[in-house]
C-alpha distance (Angstrom), angle and dihedral (degrees) to the residues before:
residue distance angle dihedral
X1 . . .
X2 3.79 . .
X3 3.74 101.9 .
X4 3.96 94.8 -144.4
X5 3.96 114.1 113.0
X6 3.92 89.8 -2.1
X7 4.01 118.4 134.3
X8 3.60 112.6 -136.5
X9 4.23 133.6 173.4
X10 3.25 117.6 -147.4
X11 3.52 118.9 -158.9
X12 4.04 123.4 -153.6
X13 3.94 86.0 22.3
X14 3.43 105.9 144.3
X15 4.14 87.5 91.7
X16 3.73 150.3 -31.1
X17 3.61 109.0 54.0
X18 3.71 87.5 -22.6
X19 4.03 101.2 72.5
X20 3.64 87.1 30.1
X21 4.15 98.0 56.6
X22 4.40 82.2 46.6
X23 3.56 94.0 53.8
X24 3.86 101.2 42.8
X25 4.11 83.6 41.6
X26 3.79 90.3 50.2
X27 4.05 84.5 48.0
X28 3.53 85.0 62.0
X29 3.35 107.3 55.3
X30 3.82 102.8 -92.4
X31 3.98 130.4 131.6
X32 3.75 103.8 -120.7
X33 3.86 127.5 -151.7
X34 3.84 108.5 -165.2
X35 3.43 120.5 -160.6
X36 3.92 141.2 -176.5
X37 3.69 141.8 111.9
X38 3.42 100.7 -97.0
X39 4.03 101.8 79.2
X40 3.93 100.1 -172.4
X41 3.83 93.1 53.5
X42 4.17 88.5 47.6
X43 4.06 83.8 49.2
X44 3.85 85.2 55.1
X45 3.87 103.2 45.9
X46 3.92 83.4 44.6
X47 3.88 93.4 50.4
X48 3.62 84.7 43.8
X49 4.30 93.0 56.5
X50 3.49 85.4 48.2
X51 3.63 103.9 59.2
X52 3.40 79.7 54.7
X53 3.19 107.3 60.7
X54 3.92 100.4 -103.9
X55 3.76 137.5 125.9
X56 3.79 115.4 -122.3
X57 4.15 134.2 136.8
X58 3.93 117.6 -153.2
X59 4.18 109.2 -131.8
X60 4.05 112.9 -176.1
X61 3.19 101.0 -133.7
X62 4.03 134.1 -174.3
X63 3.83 102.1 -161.2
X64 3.92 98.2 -166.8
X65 4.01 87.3 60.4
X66 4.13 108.6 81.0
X67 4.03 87.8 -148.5
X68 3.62 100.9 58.7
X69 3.84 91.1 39.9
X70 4.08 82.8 61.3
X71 3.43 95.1 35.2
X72 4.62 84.7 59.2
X73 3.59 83.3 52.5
X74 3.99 98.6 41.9
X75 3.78 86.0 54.1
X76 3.75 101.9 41.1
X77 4.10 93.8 52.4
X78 4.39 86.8 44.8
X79 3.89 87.9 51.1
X80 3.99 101.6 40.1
X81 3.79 99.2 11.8
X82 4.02 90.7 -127.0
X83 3.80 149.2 30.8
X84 3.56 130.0 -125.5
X85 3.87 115.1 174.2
X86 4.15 130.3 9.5
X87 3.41 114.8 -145.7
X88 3.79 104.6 -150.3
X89 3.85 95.2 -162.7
X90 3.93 114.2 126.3
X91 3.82 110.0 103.9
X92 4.11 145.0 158.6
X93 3.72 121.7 -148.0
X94 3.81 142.6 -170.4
X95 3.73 138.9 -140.3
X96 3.94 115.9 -163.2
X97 3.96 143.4 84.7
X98 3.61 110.1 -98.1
X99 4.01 89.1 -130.3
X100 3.84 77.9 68.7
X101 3.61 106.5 56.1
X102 3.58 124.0 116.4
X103 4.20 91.5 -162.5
X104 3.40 126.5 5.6
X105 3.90 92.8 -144.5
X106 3.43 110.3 110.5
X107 3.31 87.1 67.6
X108 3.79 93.1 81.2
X109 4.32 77.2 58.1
X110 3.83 96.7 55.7
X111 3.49 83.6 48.0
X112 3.80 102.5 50.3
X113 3.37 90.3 38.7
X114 3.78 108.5 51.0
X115 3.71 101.8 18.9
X116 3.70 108.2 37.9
X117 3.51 96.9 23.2
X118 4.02 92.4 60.5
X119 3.94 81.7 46.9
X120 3.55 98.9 49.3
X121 4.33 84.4 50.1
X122 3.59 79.7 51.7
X123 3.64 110.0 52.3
X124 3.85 88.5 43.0
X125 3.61 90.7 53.7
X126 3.71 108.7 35.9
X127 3.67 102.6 91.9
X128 3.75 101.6 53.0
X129 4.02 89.2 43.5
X130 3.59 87.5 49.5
X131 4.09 83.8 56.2
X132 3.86 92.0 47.1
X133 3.75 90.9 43.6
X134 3.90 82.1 -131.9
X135 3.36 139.0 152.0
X136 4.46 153.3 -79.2
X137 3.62 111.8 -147.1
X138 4.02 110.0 -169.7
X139 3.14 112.0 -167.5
X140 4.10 95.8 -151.4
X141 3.90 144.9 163.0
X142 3.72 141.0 -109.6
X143 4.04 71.6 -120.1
X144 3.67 93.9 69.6
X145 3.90 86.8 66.4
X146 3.41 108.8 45.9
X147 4.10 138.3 7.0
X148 3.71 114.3 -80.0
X149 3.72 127.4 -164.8
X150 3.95 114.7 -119.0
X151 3.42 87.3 25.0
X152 3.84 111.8 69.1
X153 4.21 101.3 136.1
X154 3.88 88.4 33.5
X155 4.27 93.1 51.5
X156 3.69 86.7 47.6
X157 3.56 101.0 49.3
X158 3.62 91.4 52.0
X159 3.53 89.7 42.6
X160 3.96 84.8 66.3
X161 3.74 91.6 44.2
X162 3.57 90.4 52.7
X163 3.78 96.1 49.4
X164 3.86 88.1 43.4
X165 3.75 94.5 54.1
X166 3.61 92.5 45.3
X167 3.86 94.5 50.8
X168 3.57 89.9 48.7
X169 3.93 103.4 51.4
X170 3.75 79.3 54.0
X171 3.49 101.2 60.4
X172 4.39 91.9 39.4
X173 3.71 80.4 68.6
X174 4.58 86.2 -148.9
X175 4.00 85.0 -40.9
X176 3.97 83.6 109.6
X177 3.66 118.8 33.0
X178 4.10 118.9 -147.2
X179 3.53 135.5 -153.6
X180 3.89 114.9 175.9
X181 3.85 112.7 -162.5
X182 3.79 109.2 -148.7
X183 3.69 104.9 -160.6
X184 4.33 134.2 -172.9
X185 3.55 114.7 -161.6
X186 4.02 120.4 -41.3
X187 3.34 129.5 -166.2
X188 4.04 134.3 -115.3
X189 4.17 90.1 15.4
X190 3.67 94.3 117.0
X191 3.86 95.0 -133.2
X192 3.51 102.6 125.0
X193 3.57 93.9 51.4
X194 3.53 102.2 52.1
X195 4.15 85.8 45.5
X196 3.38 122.0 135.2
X197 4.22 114.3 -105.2
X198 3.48 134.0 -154.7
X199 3.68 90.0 -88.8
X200 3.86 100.0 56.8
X201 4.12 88.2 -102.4
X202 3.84 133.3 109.2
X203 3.52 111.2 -86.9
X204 3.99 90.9 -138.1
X205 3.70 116.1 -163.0
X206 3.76 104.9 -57.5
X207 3.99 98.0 85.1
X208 3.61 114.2 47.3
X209 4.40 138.1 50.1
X210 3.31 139.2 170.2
X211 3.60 143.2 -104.7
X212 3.58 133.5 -136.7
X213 3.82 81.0 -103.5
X214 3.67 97.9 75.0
X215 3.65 119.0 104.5
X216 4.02 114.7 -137.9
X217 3.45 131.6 -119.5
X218 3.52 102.3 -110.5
X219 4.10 91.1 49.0
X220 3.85 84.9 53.2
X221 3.48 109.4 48.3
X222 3.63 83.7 41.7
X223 4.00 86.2 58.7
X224 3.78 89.1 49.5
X225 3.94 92.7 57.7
X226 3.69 98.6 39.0
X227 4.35 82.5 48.6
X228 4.15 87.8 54.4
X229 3.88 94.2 37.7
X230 3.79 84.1 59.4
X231 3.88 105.4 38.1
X232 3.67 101.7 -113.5
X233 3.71 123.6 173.3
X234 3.99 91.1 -160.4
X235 3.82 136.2 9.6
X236 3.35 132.3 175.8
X237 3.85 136.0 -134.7
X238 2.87 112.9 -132.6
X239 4.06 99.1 16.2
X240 4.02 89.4 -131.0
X241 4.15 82.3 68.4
X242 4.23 86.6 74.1
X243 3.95 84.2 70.1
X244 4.19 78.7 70.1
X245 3.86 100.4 91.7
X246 3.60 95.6 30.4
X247 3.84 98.7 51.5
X248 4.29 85.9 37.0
X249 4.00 92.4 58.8
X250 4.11 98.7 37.9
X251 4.14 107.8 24.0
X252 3.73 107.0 22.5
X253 3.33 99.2 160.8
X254 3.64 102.1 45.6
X255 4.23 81.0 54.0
X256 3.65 89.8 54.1
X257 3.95 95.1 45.4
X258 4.04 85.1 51.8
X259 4.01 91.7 46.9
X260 3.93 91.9 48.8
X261 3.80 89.8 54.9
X262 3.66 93.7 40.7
X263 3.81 85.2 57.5
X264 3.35 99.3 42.7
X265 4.23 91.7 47.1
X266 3.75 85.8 51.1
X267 4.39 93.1 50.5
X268 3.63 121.6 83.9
């Protein structure tokens, strides 16, 4: 896809990988609808496109309620008259055992949030990407394709996104295209620190780091363009993540010895 003159939403845009993917889109030529709750940081990331020379238009936008999810897409087809790529990219995560939780939940959360939220986008959008012949973008997780410790609610509701995204590229039969970003750990997105805890709360910045490992943002999102420039159905970020599957099938429990000490390298 040649990013120039294409209309693309982007959900969870008001920062992290978010406001970063809108402004290197906008770079590129694209019309970019940003969307997330928080309106004053959308108003910023769209001021910030526009000093720049892009096109974009800021639409709060609560993803776990149906009518604002149409309401993006209402919008985005009355300003630009047509849609060609969702960016499925707002998410919430967590970082505890489950033996450790005081109240399971937030669960229902992770799971409004970054399962039927990015189906909600979907279902608003589907039609009119079906006319473009355009294109899904999930943003997703090494967790969406195997368990992950720390991360029990968060591995299964990418799990579901996973299996829904994969059921539904299926059934377009190449009306749709799909590109499913599987991501490790990237820098600057903000994730960690608004992660759940063991206590329901946001874990803020005082419990996590990371490692030389971690990819940044700017080496991400650029791996998310260069993956929808080229018409990829899956990338991975960082390229050692393709092992994933391979590794998962034939030497599970070497995978899950490396993922424990990832976890625990990555854990204050």
């Amino acid at each position: 896809m040649n990013l120039n003159e294409k209309t693309i939403i982007v959900t969870g845009a008001s920062s992290g990988i978010g406001e970063c993917l809108s402004k290197k889109m906008a770079q590129k030529g694209a019309d970019v609808v940003c969307a997330a709750r928080r309106e004053e940081e959308l108003d910023r990331v769209v001021k910030d496109i526009h000093s720049l020379g892009g096109t974009a238009m800021a639409v709060p936008t609560d993803i776990t309620k149906l009518q604002e999810c149409e309401y993006l897409v209402e919008k985005t087809i009355e300003r630009f008259g047509k849609l060609d790529a969702l960016v499925l990219n707002a998410g919430i995560s967590m970082w505890t055992p489950f033996e450790e939780l005081q109240d399971v939940s937030f669960f229902r959360q992770l799971m409004e949030t970054n399962y039927m939220g990015a189906v909600q986008c979907c279902h608003a959008a589907l039609e009119h990407l079906k006319s473009s012949n355009g294109l899904i973008v999930s943003c997703s997780t090494a967790q969406a394709l195997m368990g992950f410790p720390n991360h029990s609610g968060y591995a299964a509701s990418k799990h579901a996104l996973h299996g829904f995204l994969d059921t539904l590229d299926i059934e377009m039969k190449g009306k749709i295209n799909f590109l499913e970003v599987i991501m490790g750990w990237i820098q600057d997105t903000g994730l960690r620190a608004s992660a759940f805890g063991a206590n329901g709360q946001k874990l803020g910045d005082s419990k996590w780091k990371h490692t030389s490992q971690s990819v940044t943002l700017e080496d991400c999102v650029a791996g998310i363009i260069r993956g929808i420039e080229a018409n990829k159905k899956i990338i991975y970020i960082p390229g050692k993540l393709r092992l994933v599957p391979f590794l998962n099938v034939f030497f599970k429990a070497f995978l899950r010895w490396k993922v424990s000490k990832a976890v625990d390298d990555h854990t204050d």
